[in-house]
Backbone as ProteinMPNN parsed JSONL, in Angstrom:
{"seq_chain_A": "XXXXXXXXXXXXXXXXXXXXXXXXXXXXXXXXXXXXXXXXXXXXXXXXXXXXXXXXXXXXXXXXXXXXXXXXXXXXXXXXXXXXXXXXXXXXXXXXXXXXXXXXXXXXXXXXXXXXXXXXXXXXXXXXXXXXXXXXXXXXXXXXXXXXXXXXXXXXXXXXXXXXXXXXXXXXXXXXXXXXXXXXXXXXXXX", "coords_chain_A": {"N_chain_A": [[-17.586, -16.989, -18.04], [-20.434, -16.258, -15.89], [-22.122, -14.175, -13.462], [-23.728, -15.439, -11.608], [-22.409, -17.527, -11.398], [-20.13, -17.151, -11.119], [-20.348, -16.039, -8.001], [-21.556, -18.105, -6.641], [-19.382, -19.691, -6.414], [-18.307, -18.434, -4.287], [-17.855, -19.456, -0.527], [-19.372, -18.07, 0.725], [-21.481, -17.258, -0.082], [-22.792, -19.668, -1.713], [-24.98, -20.929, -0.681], [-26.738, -18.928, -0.627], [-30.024, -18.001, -0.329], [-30.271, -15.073, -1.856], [-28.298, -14.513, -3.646], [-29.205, -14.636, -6.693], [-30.679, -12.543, -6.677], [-29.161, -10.708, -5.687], [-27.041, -10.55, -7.881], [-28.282, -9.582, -9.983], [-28.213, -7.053, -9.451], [-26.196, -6.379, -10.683], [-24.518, -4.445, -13.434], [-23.481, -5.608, -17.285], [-20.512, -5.111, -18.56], [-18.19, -4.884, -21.615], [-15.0, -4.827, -22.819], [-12.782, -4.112, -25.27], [-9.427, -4.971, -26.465], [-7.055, -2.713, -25.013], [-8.756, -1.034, -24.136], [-9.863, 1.257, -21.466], [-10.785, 0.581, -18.608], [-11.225, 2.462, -16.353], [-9.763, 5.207, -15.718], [-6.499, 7.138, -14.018], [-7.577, 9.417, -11.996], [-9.528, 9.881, -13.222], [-13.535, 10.114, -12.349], [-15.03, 7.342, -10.157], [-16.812, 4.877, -9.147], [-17.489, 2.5, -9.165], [-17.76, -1.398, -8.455], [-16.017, -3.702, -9.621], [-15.906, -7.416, -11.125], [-14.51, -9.322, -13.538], [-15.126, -11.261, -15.714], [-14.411, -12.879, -17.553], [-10.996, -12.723, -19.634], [-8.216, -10.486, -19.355], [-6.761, -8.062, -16.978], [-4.34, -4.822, -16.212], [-3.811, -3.124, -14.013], [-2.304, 0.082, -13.546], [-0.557, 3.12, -12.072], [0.361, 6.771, -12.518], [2.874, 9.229, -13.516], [3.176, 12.821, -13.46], [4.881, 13.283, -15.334], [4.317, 11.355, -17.267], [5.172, 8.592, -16.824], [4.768, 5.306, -15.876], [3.566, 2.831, -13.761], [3.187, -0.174, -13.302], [0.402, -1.783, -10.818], [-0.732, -3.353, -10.583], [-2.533, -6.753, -11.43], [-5.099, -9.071, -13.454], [-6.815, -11.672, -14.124], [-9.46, -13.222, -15.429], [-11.581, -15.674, -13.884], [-12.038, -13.396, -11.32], [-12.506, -10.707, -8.745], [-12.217, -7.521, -9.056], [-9.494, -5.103, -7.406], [-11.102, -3.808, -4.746], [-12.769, -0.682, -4.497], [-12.797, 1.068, -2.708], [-9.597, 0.412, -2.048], [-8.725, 1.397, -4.317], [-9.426, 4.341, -4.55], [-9.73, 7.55, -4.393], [-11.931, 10.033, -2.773], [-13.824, 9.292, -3.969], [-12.108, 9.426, -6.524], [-10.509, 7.966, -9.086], [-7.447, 6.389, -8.573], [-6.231, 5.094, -9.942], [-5.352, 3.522, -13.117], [-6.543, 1.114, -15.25], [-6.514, -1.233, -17.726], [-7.825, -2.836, -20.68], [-5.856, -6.162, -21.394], [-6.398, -7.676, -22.992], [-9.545, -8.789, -25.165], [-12.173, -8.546, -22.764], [-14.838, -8.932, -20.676], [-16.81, -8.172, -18.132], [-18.871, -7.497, -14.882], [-20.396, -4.801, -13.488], [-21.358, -2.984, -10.379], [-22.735, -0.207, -8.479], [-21.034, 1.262, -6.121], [-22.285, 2.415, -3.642], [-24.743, 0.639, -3.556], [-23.324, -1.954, -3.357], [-22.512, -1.621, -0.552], [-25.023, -1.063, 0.586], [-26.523, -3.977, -0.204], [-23.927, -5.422, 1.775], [-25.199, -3.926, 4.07], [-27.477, -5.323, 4.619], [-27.503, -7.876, 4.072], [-26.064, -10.477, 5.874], [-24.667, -12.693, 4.36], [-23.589, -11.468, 1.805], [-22.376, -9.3, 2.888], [-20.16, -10.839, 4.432], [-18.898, -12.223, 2.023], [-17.818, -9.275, 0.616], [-16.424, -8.543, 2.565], [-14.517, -10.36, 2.752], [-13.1, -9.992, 0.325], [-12.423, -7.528, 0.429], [-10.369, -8.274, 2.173], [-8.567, -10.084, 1.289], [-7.266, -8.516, -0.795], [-5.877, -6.399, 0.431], [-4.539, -8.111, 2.032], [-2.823, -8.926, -0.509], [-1.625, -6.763, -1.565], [-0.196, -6.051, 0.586], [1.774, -7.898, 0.533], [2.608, -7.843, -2.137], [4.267, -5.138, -1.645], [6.12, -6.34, 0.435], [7.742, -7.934, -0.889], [8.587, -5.777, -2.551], [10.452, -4.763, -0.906], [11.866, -6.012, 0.328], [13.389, -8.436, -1.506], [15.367, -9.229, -4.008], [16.167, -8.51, -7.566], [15.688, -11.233, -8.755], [14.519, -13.122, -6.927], [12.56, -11.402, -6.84], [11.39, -11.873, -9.06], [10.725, -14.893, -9.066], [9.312, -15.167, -6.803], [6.892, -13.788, -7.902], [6.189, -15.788, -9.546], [5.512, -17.927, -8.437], [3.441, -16.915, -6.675], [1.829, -16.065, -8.826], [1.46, -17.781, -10.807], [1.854, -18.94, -14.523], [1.221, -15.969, -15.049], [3.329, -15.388, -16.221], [3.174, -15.739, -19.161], [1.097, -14.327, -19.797], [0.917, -11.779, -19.859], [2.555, -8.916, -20.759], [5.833, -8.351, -20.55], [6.904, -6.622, -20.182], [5.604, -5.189, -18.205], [5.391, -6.704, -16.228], [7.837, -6.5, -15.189], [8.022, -4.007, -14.584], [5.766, -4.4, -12.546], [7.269, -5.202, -10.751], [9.381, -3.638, -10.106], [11.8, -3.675, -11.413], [14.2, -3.127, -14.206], [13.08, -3.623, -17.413], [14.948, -4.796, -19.189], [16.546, -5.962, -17.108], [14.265, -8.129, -16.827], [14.79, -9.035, -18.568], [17.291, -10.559, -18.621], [17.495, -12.107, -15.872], [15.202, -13.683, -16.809], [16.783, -15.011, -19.027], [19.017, -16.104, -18.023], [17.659, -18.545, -16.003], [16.822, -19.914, -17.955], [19.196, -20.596, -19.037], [19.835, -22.481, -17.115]], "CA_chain_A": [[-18.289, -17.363, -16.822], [-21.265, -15.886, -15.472], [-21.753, -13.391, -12.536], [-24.122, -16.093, -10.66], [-21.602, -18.954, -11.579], [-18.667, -16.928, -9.947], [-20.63, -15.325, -6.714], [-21.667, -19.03, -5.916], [-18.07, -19.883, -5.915], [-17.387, -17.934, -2.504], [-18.807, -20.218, 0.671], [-20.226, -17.036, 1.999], [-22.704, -16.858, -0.791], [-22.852, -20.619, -2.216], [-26.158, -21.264, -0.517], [-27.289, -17.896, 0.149], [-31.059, -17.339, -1.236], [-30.522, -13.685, -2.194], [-27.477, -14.774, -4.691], [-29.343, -14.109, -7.707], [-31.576, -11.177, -6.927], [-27.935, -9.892, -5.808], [-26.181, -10.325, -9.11], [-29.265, -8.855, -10.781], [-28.145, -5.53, -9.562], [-24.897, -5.846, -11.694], [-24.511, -4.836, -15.28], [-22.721, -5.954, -17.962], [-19.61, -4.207, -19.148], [-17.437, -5.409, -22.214], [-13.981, -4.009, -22.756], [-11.96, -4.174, -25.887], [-7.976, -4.89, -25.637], [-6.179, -1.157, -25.225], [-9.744, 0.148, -23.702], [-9.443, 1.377, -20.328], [-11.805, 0.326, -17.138], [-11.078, 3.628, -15.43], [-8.126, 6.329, -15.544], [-6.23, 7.717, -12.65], [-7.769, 10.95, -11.524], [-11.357, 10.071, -13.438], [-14.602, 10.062, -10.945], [-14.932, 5.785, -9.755], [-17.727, 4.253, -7.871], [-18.26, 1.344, -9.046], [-16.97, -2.361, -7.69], [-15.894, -4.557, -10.697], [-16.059, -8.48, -11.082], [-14.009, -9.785, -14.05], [-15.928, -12.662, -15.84], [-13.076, -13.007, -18.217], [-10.557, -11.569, -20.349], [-7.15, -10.142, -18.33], [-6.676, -6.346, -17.22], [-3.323, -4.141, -16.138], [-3.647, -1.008, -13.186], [-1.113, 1.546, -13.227], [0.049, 4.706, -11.523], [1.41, 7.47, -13.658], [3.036, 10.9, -12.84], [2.855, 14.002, -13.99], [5.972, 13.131, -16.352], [3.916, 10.39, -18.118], [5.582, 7.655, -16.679], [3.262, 4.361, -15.062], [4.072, 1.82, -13.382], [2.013, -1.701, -12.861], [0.444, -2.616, -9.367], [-1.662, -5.118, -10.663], [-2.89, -7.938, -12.727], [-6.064, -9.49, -13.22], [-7.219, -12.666, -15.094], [-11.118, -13.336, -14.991], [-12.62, -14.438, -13.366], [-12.171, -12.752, -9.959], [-12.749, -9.483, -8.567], [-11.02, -6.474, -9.66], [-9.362, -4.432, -6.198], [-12.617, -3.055, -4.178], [-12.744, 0.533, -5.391], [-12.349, 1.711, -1.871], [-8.564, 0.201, -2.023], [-8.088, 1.993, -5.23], [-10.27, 5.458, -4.913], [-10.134, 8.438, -2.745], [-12.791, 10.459, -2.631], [-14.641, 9.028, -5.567], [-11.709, 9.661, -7.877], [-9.463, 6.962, -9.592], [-5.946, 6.439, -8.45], [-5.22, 4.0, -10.583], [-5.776, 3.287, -14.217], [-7.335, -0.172, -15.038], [-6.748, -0.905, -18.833], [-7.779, -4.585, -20.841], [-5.106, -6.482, -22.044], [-7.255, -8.312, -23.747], [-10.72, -8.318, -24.986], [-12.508, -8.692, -21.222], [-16.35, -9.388, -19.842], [-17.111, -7.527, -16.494], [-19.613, -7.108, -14.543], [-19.958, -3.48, -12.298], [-22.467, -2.458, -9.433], [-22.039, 0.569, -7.79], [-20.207, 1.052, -4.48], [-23.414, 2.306, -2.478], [-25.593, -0.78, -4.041], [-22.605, -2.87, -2.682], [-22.527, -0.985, 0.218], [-26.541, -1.408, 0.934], [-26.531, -5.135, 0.139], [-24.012, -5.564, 2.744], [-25.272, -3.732, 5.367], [-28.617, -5.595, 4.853], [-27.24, -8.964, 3.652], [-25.179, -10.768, 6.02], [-23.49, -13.523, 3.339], [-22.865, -10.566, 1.226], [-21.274, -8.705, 3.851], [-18.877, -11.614, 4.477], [-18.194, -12.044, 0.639], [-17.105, -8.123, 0.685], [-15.089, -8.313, 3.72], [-13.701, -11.42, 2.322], [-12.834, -9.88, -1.044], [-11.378, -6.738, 0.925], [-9.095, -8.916, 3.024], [-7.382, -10.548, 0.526], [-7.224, -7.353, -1.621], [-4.974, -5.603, 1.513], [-3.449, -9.136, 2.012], [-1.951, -8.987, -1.911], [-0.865, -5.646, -1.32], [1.012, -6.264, 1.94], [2.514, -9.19, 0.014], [4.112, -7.102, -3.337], [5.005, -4.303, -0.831], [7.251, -6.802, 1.433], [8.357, -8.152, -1.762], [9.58, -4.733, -3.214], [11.224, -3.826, 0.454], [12.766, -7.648, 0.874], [13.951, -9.442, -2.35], [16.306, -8.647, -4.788], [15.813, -8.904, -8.464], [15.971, -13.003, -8.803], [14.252, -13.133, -6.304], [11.519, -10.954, -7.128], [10.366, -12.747, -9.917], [10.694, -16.247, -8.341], [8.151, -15.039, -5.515], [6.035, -13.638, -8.818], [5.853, -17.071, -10.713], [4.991, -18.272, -7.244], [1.847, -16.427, -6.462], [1.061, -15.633, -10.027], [1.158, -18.681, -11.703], [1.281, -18.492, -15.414], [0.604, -14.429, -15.631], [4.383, -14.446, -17.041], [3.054, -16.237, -20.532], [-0.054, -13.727, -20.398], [1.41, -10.195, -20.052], [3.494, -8.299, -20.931], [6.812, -8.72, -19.551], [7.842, -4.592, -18.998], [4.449, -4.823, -17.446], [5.709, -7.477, -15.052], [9.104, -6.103, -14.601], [7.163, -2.382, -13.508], [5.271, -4.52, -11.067], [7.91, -5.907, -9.772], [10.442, -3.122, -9.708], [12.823, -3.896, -12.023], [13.809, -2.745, -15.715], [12.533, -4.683, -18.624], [16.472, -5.365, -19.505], [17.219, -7.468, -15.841], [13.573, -8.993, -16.644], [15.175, -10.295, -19.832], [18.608, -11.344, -18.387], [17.07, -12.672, -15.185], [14.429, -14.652, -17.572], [17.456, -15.616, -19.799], [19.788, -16.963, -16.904], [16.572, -18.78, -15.792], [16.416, -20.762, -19.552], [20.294, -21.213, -19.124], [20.116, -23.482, -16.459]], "C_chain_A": [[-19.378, -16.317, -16.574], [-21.272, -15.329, -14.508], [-22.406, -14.553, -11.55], [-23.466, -16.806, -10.337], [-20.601, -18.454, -10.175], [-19.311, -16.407, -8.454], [-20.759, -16.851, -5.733], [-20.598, -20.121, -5.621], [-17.772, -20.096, -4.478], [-18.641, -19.174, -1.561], [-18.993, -19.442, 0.986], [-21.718, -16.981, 1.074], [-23.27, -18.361, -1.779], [-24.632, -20.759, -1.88], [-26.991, -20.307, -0.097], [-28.753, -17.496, -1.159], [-31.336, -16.088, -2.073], [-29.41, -13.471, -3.297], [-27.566, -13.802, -6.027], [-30.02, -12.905, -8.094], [-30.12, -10.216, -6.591], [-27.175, -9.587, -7.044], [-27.026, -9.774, -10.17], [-28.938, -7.458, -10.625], [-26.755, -4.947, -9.698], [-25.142, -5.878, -13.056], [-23.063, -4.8, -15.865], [-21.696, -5.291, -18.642], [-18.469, -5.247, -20.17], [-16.359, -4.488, -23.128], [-13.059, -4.757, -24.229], [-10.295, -4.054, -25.659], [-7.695, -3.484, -25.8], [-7.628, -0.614, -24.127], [-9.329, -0.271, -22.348], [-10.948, 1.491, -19.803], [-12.154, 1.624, -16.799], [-9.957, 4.377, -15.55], [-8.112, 7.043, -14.518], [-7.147, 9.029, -12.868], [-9.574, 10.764, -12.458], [-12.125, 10.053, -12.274], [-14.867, 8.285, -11.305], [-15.678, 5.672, -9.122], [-18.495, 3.212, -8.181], [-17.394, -0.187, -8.618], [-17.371, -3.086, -9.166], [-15.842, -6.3, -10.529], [-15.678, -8.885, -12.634], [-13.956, -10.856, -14.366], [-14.947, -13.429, -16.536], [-12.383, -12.277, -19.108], [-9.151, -11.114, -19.23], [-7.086, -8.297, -18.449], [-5.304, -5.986, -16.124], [-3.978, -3.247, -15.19], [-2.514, -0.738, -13.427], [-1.33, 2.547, -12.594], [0.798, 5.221, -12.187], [1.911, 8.284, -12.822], [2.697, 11.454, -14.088], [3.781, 13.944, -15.611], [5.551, 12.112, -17.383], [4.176, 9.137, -17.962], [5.011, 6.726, -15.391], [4.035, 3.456, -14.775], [2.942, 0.623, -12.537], [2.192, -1.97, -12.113], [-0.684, -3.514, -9.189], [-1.984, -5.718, -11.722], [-4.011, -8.146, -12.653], [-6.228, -10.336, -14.497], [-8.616, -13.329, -14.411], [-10.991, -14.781, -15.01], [-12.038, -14.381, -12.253], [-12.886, -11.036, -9.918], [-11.975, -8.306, -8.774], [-11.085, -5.816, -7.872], [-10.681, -3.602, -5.85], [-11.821, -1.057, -4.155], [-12.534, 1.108, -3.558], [-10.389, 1.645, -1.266], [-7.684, 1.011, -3.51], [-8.732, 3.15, -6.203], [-10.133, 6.599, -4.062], [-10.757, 9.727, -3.35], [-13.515, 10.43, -4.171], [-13.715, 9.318, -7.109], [-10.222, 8.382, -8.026], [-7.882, 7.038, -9.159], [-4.883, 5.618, -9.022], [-6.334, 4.342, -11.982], [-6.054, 2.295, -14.28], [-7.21, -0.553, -17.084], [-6.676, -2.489, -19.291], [-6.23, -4.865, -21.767], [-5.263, -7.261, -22.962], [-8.819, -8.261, -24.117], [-11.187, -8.866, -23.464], [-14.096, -8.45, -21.295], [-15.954, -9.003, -18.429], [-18.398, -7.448, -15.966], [-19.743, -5.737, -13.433], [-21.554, -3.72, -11.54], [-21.638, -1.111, -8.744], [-21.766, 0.702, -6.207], [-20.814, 1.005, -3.493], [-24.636, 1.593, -2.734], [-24.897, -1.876, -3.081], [-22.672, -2.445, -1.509], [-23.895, -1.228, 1.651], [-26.822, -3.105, 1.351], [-25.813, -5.682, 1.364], [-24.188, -5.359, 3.727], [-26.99, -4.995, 5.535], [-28.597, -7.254, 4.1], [-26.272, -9.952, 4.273], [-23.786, -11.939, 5.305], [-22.86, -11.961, 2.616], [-21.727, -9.98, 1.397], [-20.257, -9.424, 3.932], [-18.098, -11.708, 3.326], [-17.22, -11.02, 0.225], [-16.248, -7.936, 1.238], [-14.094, -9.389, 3.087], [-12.824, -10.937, 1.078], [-11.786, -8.538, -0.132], [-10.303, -6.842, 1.338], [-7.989, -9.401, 2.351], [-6.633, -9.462, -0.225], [-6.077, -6.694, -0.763], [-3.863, -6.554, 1.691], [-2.231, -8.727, 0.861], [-0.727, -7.966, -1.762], [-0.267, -5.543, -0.101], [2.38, -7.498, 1.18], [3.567, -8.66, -0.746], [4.665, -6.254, -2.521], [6.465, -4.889, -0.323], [8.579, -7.411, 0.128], [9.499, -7.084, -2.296], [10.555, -4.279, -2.22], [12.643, -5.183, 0.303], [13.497, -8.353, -0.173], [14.536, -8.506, -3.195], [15.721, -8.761, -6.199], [15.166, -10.393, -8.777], [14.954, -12.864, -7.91], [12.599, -12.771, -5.931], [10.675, -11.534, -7.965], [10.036, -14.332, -9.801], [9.51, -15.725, -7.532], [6.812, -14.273, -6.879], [5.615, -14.853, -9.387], [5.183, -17.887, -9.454], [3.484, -18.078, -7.171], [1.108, -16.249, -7.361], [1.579, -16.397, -11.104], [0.947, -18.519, -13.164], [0.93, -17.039, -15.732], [2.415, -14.482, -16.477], [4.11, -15.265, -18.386], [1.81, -15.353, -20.959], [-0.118, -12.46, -20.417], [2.612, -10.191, -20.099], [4.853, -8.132, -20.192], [7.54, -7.552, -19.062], [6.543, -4.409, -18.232], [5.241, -5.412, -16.032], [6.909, -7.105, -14.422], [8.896, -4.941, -14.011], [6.835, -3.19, -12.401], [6.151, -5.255, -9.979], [9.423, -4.695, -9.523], [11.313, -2.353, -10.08], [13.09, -3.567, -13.224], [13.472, -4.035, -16.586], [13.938, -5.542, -18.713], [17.003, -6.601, -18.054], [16.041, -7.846, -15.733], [13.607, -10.069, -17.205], [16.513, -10.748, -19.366], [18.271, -12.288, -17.55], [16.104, -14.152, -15.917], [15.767, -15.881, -18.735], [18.347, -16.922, -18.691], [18.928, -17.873, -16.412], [16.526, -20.015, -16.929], [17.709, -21.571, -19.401], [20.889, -22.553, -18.274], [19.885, -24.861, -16.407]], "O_chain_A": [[-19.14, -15.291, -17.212], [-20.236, -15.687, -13.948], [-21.693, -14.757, -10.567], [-23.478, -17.117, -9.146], [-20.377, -18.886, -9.044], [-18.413, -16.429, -7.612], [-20.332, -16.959, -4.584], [-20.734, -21.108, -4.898], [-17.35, -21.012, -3.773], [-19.776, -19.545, -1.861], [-18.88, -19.592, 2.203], [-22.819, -16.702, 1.548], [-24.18, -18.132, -2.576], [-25.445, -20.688, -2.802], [-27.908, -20.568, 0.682], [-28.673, -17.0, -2.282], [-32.311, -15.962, -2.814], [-29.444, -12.404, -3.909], [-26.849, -12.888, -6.435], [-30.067, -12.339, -9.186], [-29.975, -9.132, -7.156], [-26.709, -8.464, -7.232], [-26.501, -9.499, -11.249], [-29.283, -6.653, -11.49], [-26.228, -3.91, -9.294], [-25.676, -6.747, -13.745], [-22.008, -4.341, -15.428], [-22.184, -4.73, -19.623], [-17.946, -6.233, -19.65], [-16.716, -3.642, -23.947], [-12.725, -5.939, -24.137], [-9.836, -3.24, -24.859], [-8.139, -2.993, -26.838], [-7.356, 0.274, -23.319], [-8.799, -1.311, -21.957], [-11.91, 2.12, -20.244], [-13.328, 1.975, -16.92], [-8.966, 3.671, -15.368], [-9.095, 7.566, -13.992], [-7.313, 9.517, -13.986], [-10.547, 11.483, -12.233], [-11.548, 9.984, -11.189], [-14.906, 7.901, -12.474], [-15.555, 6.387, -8.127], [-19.63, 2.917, -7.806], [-16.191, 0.013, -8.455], [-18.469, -3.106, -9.723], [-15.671, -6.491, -9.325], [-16.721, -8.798, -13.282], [-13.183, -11.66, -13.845], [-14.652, -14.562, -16.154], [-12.889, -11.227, -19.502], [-9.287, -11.616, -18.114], [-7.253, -7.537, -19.403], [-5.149, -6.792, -15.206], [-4.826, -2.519, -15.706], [-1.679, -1.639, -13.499], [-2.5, 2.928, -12.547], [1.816, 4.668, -12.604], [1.639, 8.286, -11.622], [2.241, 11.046, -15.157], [3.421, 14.424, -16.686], [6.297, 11.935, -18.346], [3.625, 8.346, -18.727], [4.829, 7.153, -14.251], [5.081, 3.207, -15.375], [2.222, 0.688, -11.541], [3.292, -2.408, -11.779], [-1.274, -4.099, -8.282], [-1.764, -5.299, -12.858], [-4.501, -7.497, -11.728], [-5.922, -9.959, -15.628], [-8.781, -13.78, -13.278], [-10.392, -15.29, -15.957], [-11.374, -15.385, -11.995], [-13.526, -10.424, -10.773], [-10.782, -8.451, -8.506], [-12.084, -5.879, -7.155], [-11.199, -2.828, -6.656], [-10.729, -0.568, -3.866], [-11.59, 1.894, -3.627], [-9.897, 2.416, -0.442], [-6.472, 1.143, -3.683], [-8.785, 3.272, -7.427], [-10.5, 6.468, -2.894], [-10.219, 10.372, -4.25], [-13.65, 11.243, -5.085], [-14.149, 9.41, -8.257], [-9.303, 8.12, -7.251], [-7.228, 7.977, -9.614], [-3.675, 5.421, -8.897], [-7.403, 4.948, -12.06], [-5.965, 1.87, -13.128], [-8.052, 0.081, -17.719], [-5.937, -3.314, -18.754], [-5.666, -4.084, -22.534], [-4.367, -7.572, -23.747], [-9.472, -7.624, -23.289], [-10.425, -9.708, -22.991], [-14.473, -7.637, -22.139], [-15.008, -9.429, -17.767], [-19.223, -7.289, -16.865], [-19.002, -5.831, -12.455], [-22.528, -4.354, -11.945], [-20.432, -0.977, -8.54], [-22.414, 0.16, -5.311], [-20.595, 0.244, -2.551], [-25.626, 1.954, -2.099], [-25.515, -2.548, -2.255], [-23.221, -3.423, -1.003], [-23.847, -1.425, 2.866], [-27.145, -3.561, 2.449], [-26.504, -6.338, 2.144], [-23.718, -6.075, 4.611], [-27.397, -5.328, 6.649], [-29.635, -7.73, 3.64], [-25.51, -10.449, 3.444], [-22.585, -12.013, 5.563], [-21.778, -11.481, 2.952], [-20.665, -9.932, 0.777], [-19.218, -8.885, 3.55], [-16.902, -11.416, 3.328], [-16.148, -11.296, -0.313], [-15.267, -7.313, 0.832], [-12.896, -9.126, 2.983], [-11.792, -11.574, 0.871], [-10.56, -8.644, -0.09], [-9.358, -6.068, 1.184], [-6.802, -9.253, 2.639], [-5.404, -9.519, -0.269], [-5.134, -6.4, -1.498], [-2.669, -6.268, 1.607], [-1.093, -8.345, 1.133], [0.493, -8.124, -1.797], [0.298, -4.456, 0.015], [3.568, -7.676, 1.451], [4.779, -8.726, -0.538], [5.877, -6.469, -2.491], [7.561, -4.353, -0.481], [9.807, -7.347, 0.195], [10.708, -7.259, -2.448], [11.438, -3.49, -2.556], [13.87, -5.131, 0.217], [14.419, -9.014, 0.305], [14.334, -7.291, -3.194], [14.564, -9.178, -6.133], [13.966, -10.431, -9.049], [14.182, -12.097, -8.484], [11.768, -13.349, -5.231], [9.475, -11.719, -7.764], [9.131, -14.861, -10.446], [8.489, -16.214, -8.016], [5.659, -14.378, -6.461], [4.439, -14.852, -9.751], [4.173, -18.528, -9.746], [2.582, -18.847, -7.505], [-0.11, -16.208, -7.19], [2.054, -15.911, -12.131], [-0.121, -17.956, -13.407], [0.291, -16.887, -16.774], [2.664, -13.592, -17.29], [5.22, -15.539, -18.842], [1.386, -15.423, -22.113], [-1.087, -11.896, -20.924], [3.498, -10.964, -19.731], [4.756, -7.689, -19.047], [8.335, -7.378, -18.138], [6.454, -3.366, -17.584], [5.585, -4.744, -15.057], [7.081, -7.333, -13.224], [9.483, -4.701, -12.956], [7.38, -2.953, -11.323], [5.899, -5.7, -8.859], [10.365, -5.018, -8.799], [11.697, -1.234, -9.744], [12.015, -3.634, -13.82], [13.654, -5.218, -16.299], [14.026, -6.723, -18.377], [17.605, -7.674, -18.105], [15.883, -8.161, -14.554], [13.157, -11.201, -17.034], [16.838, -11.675, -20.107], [18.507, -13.429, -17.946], [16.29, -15.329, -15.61], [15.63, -17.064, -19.046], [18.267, -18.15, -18.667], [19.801, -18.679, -16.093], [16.12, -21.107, -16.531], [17.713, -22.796, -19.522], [21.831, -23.311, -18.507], [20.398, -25.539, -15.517]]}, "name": "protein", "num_of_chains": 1, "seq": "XXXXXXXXXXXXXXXXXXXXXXXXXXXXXXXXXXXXXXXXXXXXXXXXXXXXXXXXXXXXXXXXXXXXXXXXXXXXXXXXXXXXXXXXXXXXXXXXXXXXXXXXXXXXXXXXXXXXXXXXXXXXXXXXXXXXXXXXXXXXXXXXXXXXXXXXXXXXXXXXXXXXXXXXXXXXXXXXXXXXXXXXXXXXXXX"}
């Protein structure tokens, strides 16, 4: 897909004259599977758009050990870099799971357009909202459901991602070990 194709998607920017001189001041980024977007603790400032191709975040520690708090299958928007940056430095890793097509702009480009673009502006806020939404969503998930439970409310909202990653990916973002992602998945087949 195309960056104009997907911007004229949103109804904030479908009929908005400034569309394409807007997506003119994104460039093109293309990511091999294993290559990484961004790594925790690098310097970040740019806002991504995911034409296609699927990509993984994580959080590591110090001990080496990550754990997946997101997905992405293009096209959409990758989390607005102010939900997953503080003070210009990465808090997440971002890595393709496949080969992937992006498009970036940077944060105070995005930033500019919407103060001086009101579709834009709505598009951004719009893209932010859901972005906080998601993440209120897995949160209540990880507080509220049990195993079973967890991945039922995953196949739910995320349709199809369990035939397109990795399934200790999906069992990190959901919680749980790989081993009750495969019993849970098995009991699941048995019925």
């Amino acid at each position: 897909m195309n960056l104009v194709r997907f911007l004229k998607q949103s109804p904030d920017l479908l009929d908005a004259a400034c569309t394409e001189e807007f997506a003119s001041d994104w460039q093109q980024v293309h990511l091999k599977i294993g290559a990484h977007l961004t790594r925790q603790e690098d310097s970040e400032t740019n806002e991504f758009v995911l034409l296609e191709g699927c990509l993984a975040s994580s959080i590591g520690d110090q001990d080496g050990k990550e754990v997946c708090v997101g997905f992405y299958i293009g096209p959409c928007v990758v989390t607005p870099n102010i939900a997953r940056t503080q003070g210009g430095v990465s808090r997440v890793s971002i890595v393709a799971t496949s080969d992937a097509s992006l498009a970036k702009i940077s944060s105070d480009v995005l930033t500019n357009w919407m103060i001086t673009s009101e579709p834009v502006r709505n598009w951004g806020n719009g893209i932010l909202h859901e972005a906080l939404c998601q993440k209120a969503d897995r949160e209540w998930c990880l507080a509220a459901l049990g195993g079973a439970e967890r991945l039922a409310w995953f196949r739910q909202v995320f349709p199809g991602y369990e035939a397109t990653f990795a399934h200790a990916l999906i069992a990190s973002f959901l919680g749980i070990t790989p081993v009750t992602m495969s019993r849970l998945r098995a009991h699941d087949k048995g019925r």
